[in-house]
N, C-alpha and C positions, 0 to 999 in steps of 0.2 A: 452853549459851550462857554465856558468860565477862561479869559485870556491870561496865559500863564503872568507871574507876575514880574518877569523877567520881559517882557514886551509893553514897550510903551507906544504910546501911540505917537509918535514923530512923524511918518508919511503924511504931507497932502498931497490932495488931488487937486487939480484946477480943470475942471473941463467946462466949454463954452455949450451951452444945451438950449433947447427951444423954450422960452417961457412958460408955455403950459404943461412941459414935462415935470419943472422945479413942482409949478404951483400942484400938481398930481403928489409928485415924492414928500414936498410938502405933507399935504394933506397926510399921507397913506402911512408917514410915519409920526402924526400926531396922533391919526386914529390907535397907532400899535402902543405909544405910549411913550417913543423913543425921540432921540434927536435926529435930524436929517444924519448925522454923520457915525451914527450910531445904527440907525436903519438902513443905511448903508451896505456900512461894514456888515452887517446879517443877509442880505441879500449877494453880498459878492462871496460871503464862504457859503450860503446855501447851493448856490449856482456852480460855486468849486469841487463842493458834495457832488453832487449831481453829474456834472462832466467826469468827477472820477472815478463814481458810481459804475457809471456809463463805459468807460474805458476796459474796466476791470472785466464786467459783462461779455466783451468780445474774447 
């Protein structure tokens, strides 16, 4: 999904996480090709899909 160009990307995030979850996200989003906060942002709207998916369903 291509972000409108009308959206910049201004929100951070800070959150405190276990070191070996980083060094996983690390990894998982070098393997895909992207930046951690780029790999990210792909797993919180896939997961947004998903719950909405989900909602719609009932």
């Amino acid at each position: 999904m291509k972000k409108p160009e009308s959206e910049i990307r201004s929100a951070a995030i800070h959150a405190k996480i276990r070191p070996r979850f980083k060094k996983w996200a690390d990894a998982m989003a070098r393997d895909d090709d992207h930046s951690l906060a780029h790999w990210l942002e792909k797993m919180i709207e896939a997961e947004h899909e998903r719950r909405e998916g989900k909602s719609e369903a009932r």
